[in-house]
C-alpha positions in Angstrom: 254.4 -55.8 14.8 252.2 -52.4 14.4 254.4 -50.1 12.2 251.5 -47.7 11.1 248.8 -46.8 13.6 245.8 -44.2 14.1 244.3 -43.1 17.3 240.7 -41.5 17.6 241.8 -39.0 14.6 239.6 -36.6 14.1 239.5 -32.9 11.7 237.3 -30.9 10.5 237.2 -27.6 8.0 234.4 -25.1 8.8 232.4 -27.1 11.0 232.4 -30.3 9.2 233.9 -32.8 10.6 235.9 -34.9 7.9 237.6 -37.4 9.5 235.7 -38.7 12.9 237.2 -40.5 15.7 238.7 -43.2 13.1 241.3 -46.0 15.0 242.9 -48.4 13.0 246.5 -50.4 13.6 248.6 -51.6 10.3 251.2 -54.5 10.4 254.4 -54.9 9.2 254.1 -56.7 4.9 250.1 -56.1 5.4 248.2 -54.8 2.0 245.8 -52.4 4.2 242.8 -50.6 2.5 240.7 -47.9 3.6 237.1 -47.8 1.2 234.5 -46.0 1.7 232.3 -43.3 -0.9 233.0 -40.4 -2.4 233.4 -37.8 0.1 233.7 -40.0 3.2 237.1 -38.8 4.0 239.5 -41.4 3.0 242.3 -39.2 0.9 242.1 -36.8 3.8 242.8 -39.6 6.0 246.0 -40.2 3.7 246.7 -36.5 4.2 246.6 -36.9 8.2 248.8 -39.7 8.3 251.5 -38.2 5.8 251.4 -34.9 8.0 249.5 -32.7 5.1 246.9 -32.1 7.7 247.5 -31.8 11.7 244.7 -33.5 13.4 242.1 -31.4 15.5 242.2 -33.8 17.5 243.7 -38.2 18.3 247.4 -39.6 17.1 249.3 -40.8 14.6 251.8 -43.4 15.5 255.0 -45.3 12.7 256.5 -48.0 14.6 255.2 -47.1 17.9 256.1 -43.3 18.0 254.2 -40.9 18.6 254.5 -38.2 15.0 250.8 -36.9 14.9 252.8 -33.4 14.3 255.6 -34.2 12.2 255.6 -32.4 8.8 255.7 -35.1 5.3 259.6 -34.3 5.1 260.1 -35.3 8.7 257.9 -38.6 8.4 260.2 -39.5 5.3 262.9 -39.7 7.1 261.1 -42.2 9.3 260.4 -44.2 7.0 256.7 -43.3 5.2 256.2 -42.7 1.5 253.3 -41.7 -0.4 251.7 -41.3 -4.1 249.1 -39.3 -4.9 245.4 -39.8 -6.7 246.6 -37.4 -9.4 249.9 -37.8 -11.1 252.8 -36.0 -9.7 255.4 -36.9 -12.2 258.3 -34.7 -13.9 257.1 -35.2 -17.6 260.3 -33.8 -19.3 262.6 -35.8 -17.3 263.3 -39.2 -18.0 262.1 -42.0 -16.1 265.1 -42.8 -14.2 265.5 -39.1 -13.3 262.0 -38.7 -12.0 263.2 -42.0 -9.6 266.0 -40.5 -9.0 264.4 -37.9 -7.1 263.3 -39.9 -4.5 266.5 -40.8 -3.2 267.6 -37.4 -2.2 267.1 -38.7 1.5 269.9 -41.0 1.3 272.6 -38.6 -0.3 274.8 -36.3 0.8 274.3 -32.8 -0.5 276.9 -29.8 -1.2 277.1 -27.5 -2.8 280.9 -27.2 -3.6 281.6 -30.6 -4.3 278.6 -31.1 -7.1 279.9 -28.1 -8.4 283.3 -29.4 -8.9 281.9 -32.8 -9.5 284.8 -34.3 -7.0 284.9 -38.2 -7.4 282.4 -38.5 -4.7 279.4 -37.0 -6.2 280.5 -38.8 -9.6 280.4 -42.0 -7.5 277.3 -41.2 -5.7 275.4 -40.6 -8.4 276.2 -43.8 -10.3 274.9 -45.7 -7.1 271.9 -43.5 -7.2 271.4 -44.5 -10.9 271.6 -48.0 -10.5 269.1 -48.1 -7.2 266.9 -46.1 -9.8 267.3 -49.2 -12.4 266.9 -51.8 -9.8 263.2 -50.1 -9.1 262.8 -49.6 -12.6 263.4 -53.1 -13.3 260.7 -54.2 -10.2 258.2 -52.6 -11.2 258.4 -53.7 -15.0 259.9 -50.4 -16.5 263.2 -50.8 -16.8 263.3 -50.5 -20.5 261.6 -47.0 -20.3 264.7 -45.8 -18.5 265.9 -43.4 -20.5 262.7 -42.4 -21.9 260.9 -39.0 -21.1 258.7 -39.7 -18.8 255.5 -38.2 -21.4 256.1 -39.9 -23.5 254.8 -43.0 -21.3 251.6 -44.5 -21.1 249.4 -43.7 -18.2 249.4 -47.1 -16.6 253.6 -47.0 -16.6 253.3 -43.7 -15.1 251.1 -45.1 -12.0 254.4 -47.7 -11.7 256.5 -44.8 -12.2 255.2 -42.9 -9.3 255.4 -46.4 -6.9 259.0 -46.5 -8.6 259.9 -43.3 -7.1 257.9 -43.3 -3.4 259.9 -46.6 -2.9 263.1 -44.9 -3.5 263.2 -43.5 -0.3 263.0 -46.7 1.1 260.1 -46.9 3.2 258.7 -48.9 6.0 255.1 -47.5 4.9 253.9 -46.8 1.6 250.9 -45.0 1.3 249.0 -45.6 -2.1 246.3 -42.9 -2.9 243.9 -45.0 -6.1 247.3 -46.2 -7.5 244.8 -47.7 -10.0 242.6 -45.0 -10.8 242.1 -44.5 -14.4 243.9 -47.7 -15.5 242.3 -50.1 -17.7 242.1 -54.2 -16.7 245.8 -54.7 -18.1 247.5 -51.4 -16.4 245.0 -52.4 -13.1 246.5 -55.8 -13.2 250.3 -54.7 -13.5 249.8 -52.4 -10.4 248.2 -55.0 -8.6 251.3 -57.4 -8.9 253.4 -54.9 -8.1 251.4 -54.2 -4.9 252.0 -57.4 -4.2 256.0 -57.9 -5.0 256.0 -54.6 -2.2 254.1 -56.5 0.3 256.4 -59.3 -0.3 259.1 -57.5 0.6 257.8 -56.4 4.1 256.5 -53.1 3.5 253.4 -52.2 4.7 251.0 -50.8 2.1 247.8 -48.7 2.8 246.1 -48.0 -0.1 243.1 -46.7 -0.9 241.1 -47.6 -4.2 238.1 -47.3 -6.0 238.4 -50.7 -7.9 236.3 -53.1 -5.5 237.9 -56.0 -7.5 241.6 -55.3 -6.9 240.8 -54.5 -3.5 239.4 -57.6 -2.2 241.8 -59.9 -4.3 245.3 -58.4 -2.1 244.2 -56.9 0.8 245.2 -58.6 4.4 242.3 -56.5 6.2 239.7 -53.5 4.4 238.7 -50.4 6.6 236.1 -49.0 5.5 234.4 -45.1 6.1 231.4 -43.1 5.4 231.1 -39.6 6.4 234.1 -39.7 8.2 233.6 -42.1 10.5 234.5 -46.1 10.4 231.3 -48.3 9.5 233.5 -51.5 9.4 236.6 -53.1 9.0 237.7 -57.0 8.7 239.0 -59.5 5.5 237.6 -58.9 2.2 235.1 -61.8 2.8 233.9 -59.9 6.4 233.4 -56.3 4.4 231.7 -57.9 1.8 229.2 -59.2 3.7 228.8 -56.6 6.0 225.3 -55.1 5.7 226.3 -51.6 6.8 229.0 -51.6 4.1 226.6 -52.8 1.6 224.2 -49.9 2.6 226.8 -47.4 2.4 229.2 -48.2 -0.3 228.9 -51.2 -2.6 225.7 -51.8 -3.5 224.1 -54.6 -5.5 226.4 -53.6 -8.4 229.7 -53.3 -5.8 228.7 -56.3 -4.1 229.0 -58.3 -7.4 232.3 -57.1 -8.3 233.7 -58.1 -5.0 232.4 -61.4 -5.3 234.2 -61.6 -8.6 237.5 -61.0 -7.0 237.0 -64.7 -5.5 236.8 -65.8 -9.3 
């Protein structure tokens, strides 16, 4: 089953086309990466599928719908969720606050009853607390609860943030370099955790830098340069792939994804 899907989508910003003509379908529980070099368009891809961007032109389709116009808060509710390449976490909240943000979508909000804390809201919050625990606990950092959230280390924040997109339950998560910075332990935490997701029939489309990672859990690679799609295929087909090679991974790229067979 196709949940997320692209259609000839295309943009550009003063003449220069950033994203050109790229297709590309996603199933449901696939790992579904999008590599390419700097500048080839891929976090601005991330942008036109999580409605950031409108599309000059092409379609944007979750589970068969057509939503190439829907704004970020409108696609939530439809089930995408997203982190970012740079961290977007509340540092002086704790950790189970900052995932407690994410579940504003399934709460009911007013004003009068919070401020009279009725039962309800005392009730709804405890529920909210523990679904913050339970993602807490999957993603290894449930005994940073209660911690502010700077005062963790950067890899635990990279978790935190997947913590928190999850939250709103989604059909689609969308991971922008969710390893970016990490060192090989932090790299390898988010990678399992990647996986436990995929498990769990959510489709993740990530894109990421670490050429290792990448070919280890992905179901299918898509890659881009200049905006436009030079290839896509397994991790053994993009690693071979002499365009790819040309464009992107080099003799020094090519190594590291043969590693990830190791």
């Amino acid at each position: 089953m196709t949940v997320v899907a692209a259609e000839g989508v295309g943009i550009e910003f003063g003449g220069v086309k950033a994203v050109d003509d790229v297709s590309f379908s996603v199933r449901q529980g696939e790992i579904f990466a999008i590599i390419g070099p700097n500048g080839a368009g891929k976090t601005t891809l991330f942008n036109l599928i999580s409605g950031l961007y409108v599309p000059s032109r092409g379609r944007i389709f979750l589970s068969g719908r057509d939503v190439t116009r829907l704004p970020p808060q409108a696609l939530a509710t439809c089930g995408l969720s997203r982190t970012f390449q740079n961290l977007q976490i509340f540092f002086r909240m704790t950790a189970a606050e900052n995932v407690m943000v994410g579940r504003h979508l399934h709460e009911r909000r007013n004003v009068l009853a919070h401020l009279c804390m009725l039962p309800s809201v005392i009730r709804q919050n405890k529920a909210t607390r523990h679904k913050a625990e339970e993602l807490l606990a999957f993603v290894g950092l449930l005994g940073a609860a209660d911690r502010p959230a700077g005062t963790l280390p950067y890899g635990a924040l990279k978790r935190l943030e997947i913590a928190r997109a999850l939250a709103t339950e989604p059909r689609v998560l969308l991971l922008d370099e969710p390893a970016a910075g990490c060192n090989a332990v932090e790299t390898a935490e988010v990678d399992a955790v990647i996986q436990k997701i995929a498990a769990q029939d959510i489709t993740v489309v990530l894109v990421e830098h670490d050429m290792r990672m990448v070919m280890k859990i992905s179901s299918r690679i898509h890659v881009l340069d200049q905006g436009r799609t030079i290839a896509e295929g397994t991790a053994d087909e993009v690693r071979n792939n002499a365009a790819v090679i040309a464009a992107y991974l080099g003799a020094h790229g090519s190594r590291e994804a043969e590693r990830a067979r190791r």
